[in-house]
Structures are given as structure tokens and as C-alpha cells.
N, C-alpha and C positions, 0 to 999 in steps of 0.2 A: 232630140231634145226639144222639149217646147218654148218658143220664144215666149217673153212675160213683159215685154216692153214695148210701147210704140217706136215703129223703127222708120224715121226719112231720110233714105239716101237716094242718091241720084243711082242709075244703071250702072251696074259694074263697067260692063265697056263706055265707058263715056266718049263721046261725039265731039267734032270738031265744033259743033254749039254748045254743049256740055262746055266743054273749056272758056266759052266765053259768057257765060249764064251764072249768077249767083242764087242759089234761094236763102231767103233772109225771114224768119220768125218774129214777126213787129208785135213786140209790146210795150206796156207803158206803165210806168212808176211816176209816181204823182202827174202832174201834167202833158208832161214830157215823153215820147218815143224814143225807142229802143230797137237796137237789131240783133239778133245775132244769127251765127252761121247755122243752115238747120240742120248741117250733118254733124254739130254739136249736140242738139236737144236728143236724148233719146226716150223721155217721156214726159207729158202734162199730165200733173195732178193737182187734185185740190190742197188745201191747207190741211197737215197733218198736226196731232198733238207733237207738240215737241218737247227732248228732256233740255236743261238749258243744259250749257259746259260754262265749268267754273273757269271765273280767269282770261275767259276766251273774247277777241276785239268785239267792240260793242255791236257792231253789225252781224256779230254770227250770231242767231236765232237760236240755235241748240242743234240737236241731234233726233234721228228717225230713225224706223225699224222700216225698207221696202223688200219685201220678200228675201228676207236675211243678209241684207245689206245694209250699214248702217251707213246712214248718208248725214252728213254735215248743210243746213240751212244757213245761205246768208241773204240777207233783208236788203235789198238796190237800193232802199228809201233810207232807210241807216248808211249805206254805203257811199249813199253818194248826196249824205248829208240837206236832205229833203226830208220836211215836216213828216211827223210818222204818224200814221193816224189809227185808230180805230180798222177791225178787219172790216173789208169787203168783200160784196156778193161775189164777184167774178176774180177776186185773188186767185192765183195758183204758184203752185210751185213747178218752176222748169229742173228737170231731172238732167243731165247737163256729163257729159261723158269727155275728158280730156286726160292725153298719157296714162291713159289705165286708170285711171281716179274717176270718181261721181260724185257729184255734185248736187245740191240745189239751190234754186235763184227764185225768194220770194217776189213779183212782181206783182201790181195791181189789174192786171188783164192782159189774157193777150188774143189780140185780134183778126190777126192774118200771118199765111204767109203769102212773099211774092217774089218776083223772080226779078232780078238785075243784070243788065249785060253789064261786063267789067268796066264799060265807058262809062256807066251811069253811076259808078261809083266813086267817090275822090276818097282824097288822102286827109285824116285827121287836119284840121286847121296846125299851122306850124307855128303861128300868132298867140295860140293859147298857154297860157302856163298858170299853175296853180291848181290848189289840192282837187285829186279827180279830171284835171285835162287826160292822163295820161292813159286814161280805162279803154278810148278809143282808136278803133284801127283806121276808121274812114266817115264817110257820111254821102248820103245819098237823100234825094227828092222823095218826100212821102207828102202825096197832093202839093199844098202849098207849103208844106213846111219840110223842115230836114230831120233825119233820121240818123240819130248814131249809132253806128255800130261798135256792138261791144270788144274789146278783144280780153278774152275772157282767162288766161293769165295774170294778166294786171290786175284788172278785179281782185283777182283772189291772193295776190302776192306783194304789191306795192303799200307802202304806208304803214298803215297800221297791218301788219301782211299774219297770216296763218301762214305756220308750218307745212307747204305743199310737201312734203316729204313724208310727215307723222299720219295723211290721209294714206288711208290703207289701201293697198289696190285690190280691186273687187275681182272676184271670181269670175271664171269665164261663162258662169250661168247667165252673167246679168250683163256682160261685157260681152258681146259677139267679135266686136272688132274693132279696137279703138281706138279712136282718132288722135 
């Protein structure tokens, strides 16, 4: 069977560094940095046409066709309640694979990835509260500033929440093995 997706995972036999090493996919919606885990992403693309869904919370962009998969678009900028603007050159869409479901996550670019020992990474502020504190699992040093990581559950299920239930689970053509 031909794979049809970019795939980053760590070595199947993982190492006793392996266990202490994060890779983290930094991108960025509006101003602001972003992480997520990158054995989540299993593909970047560009901005596709999208059909909208009626009804559906104001963050969700619509719907796509990827290689007979129809995949559900949500907008970070709409999600997480940051000016929306006009597209950009370097937008894409992160293709995004959790409990047999896929996903995608409009962002405004993304930049790197980079690797984290477990020490370089904290735990969400516990000080924070209000709408969108809760999207994060941790946060870590990116140059001079902080980088939060997504956890990418919340995102898609708190507040104004989509039904994780009604997202169809995808074939094992587009699923190798999911997270």
C-alpha cells in the first residue's frame, strides 16, 4: 500500500533519549507561537477550497476533500479569538491525526520543528483562567519568548465544542497508526 501522507515519528524502538526528548512543530497564528506534538501532524498543506458546514461554531472553516477523506477545518485565529485577517502567503493547513479522527488546524505559518528535553518543558501556568487558558498542556523557551503547546483535545472539544464523536474515523488508507 502506498503511503499518501507526510509521516514524522520518532524510531519505533525508542531509546532511553527518545524518552526524554520532545519534537514539537512551532507555528504561529497571529503574533503569537504555537506548539504541537509532531507525532500528531501527519501532514502540511496549503489552504484548500473549503465547503462551509451550516450551523457549525464559528471557528470551523468548513470541510475538504484529501484523497477521499473529508477532513473538518478549524481557524486557531477564530479559536482562539485573535483578529482574522485576510489570507496569507505562508498559511497552511496542519493535517492533524488523534484517536482515529483527522483533522485540520488553519495556522498563519509554520516554521520549525525542534526538539525538547522533558526538563525544558513546564506545565501550563496554573494562574491562568479564562476563555482559551485551557487549549494548553505546557510551555517551553522559544529564543526569548514562550511557546505554548497545544493540547489538542481541548482545542477541539471545550467551549463552544464540536461533536468529537460525529467526526468519522478515517480509513486505514490515510490512518497508518493512530495516535
Amino acid at each position: 500500500m502506498t503511503q499518501h501522507y507526510l509521516r514524522k515519528t520518532a524510531d519505533p524502538v525508542e531509546t532511553e533519549k527518545g524518552l526524554q526528548e520532545i519534537q514539537l512543530a512551532c507555528f504561529r497564528v497571529g503574533e503569537e507561537m504555537y506548539a504541537i506534538d509532531i507525532r500528531r501532524i501527519k501532514e502540511i498543506i496549503r489552504p484548500q477550497k473549503l465547503t462551509p458546514i451550516p450551523n457549525a461554531p464559528p471557528f470551523v472553516e468548513g470541510v475538504f476533500n484529501l484523497r477521499g477523506a473529508v477532513i473538518p477545518v478549524l481557524d486557531l485565529r477564530k479559536r482562539f479569538s485573535q483578529k482574522v485577517v485576510s489570507r496569507q502567503k505562508k498559511e497552511r493547513i496542519l493535517i492533524c491525526a488523534f484517536s482515529g479522527k483527522i483533522i485540520g488546524l488553519q495556522v498563519d505559518d509554520v516554521t520549525e520543528v525542534r526538539r525538547y528535553s522533558r526538563k525544558e518543558v513546564y506545565p501550563a501556568p496554573h494562574f491562568l483562567k479564562g476563555k482559551g487558558t485551557e487549549f494548553f498542556l505546557g510551555v517551553c523557551r522559544y529564543d526569548d519568548d514562550l511557546l505554548m503547546i497545544l493540547d489538542l483535545e481541548k482545542v477541539l472539544s471545550s467551549g463552544e465544542s464540536i461533536d468529537l464523536q460525529k467526526i468519522p474515523m478515517q480509513t486505514e488508507e490515510y490512518i497508518e497508526d493512530p495516535i
